[in-house]
C-alpha positions, 0 to 999 in steps of 0.5 A: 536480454535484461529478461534473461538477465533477471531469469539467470540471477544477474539482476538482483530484485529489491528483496535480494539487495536487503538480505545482502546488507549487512544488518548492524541494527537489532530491534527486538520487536516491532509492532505494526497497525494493519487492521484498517478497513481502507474504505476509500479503496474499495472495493478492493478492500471489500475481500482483502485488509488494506495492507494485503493490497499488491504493489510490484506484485506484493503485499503492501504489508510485505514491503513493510515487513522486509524495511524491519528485517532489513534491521535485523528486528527479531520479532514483528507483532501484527494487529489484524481485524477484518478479513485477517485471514489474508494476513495470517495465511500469507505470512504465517509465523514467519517460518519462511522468513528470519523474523517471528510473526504473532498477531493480535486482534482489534475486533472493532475499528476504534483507532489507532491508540487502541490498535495499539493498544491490543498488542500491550499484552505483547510487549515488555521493552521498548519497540518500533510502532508503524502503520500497516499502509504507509512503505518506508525505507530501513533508514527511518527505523534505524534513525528513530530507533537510534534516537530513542535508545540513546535518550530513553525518549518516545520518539515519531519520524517526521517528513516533508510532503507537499500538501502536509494538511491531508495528513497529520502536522507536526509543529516543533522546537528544536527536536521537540514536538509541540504540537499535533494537529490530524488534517487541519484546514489546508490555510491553517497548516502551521507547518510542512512537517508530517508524521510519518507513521513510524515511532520508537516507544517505550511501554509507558506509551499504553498507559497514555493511551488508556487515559486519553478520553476515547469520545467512541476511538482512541486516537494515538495522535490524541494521546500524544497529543496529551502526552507532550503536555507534561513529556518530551516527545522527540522527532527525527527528521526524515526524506527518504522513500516514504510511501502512503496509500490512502485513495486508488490513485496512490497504488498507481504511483506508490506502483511506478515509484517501486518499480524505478526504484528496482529497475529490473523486469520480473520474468518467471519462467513459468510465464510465457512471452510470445516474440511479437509482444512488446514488455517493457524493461521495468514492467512486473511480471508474476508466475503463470501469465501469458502474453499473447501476440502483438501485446504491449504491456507498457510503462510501470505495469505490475502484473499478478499470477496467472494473468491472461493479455490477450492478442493486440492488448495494451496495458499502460500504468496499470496494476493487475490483480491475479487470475485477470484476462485481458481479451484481444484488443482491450486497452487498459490504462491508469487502471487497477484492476482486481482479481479474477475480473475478465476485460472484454475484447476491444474494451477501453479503460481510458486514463487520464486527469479527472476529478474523483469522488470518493464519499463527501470528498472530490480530488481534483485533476488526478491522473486515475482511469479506473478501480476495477473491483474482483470478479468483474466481467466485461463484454466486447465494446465497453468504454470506461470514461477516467474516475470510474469505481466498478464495484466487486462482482458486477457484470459490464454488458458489451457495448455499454459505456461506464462511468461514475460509481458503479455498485457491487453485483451490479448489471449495466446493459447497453439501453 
């Protein structure tokens, strides 16, 4: 079977295909922002940095990490802040890697520019700048890179993507950025073209940083921005795997994307499959998790370690978090679910299109069941209605129906 083929090494995983390419490119040192707070993902975020968020059961920063060892990068500067532990303790100095990690800190969020800016100290020659929340294929770092060794020129990747306003705008001539433009008014978007949050730079690039007005954050755009006024900033046009995690929903879809990309199941041998359970081809599977009987665990499901799916359980479009339990009968669809968090049995996370708010802002007709946070417990019979936020640590009574906000530490019992 495809599970026995993947258990015997015959399905190679993604990470197995890049150490087995040739690495023809060598980058000295890369340095990459992950020191983001995330607030539209929390409550996820609450306990863990953006980056550290699973898709396909790793890290995002992991699939990062692995796009720059696929190019023979030698050194990988990360920039950590709050709850940097999680990053420091997972990837360590690189021990088990081929590649060296340091670290360096940004104790207050005051931008991207000054993000960077706090690995000036580690840097003595030109190197790749990358954000800690966006996954790329290798390709892009070698084009950028390529581009700038050869013309000595600071350099950005730039993309097309269909709503470019909820990003940053690009406006060239020729190979030559003319303009920058941070989220402008979806009727004033001048161009399709987006940044893509991965640059080649030389050392200079801080002291334009230093000179940008701060007015409370040092933007790198804004320095940019001021950069291209007197210099050349070049671009490097880019269509391949681009992935961005800005709201919950994006982890769903950056989740399905991975997971086609692999085409493989994941099945470790410590985890248990009972016969009559259902597991599709392209579902991820970590360590430790038991399927009880009748389970479906459906379509570009990502499971974490030590994850418990109950008896009669479906899963459909969902990622969970380590140490879940599903009890019988729960249904969880277009949902993710954090860890050590306990779905009561028959409970429903119904997915579906919605409208979400997320802080001043609504998205309209996204396809999102729910964002569970951690440690969350449901009783028997609870209903999740499509957009719901549950907080970390809230308590869900059997019976009740849940929808909306719902805040961290929370009691819902049924009225």
């Amino acid at each position: 079977s495809r599970v026995e083929d993947v258990r015997a090494g015959i399905v190679p995983n993604s990470c197995q295909r890049l150490r087995e390419e040739p690495k023809t490119l060598w980058v000295m040192k890369a340095v990459v922002l992950a020191a983001g707070q995330g607030r539209r993902l929390w409550p996820l975020t609450q306990k863990r940095p953006k980056p550290m968020i699973p898709v396909a059961n790793r890290p995002i920063l992991e699939h990062i990490l692995e796009a720059l060892e696929a190019v023979a990068v030698e050194e990988v500067v990360f920039v950590v802040g709050a709850n940097r532990e999680r990053v420091q303790n997972y990837f360590g100095n690189g021990q088990h890697r081929e590649i060296n990690i340091s670290y360096v800190v940004q104790e207050h969020q005051l931008g991207t520019g000054h993000a960077l800016l706090q690995a000036a100290s580690q840097i003595g020659d030109s190197f790749i700048a990358l954000n800690g929340d966006r996954i790329i294929a290798p390709a892009v770092i070698k084009s950028i890179w390529d581009r700038h060794k050869e013309t000595q020129t600071p350099t950005v990747a730039v993309t097309r993507v269909e709503e470019p306003s909820q990003y940053g705008v690009v406006t060239l001539e020729g190979r030559t950025v003319t303009q920058l433009h941070e989220q402008p008014h979806p009727d004033r978007t001048e161009s399709d073209l987006i940044n893509a949050g991965v640059y080649a730079f030389s050392p200079d690039i801080f002291a334009a940083i230093r000179q940008t007005d701060a007015h409370g954050e040092q933007a790198l755009t804004d320095a940019l921005t001021t950069y291209i006024q007197t210099k050349r900033l070049q671009a490097v046009p880019y269509q391949g795997r681009w992935l961005d995690v800005s709201e919950p929903w994006d982890l769903l879809t950056v989740n399905t994307a991975l997971i086609d990309e692999n085409e493989h199941a994941s099945v470790p041998e410590t985890t248990t499959v009972d016969d009559s359970a259902v597991v599709a081809e392209n579902a991820i599977l970590g360590d430790s998790v038991v399927v009880h009987p009748q389970a479906a665990i459906l379509q570009n499901v990502t499971i974490g370690d030590n994850v418990t799916v109950g008896p009669g359980a479906i899963l459909e479009n969902a990622i969970l978090l380590g140490d879940v339990t599903i009890k019988r009968g729960a249904v969880v669809t277009d949902c993710v679910v954090g860890a050590n968090t306990t779905v009561g049995p028959n409970t429903t996370i119904e997915g579906g299109t919605t409208d979400v708010v997320l802080g001043d802002t609504v998205y309209h007709d996204v396809t999102f069941g729910a964002l569970i946070g951690d440690n969350v417990t449901m009783g028997g019979n609870v209903t999740i209605t499509p957009g719901t936020i549950v907080g970390t640590d809230a308590t869900l009574g059997s019976g009740t129906y849940v929808s909306g906000h719902i805040d961290d530490g929370s009691h819902i019992q049924r009225g």
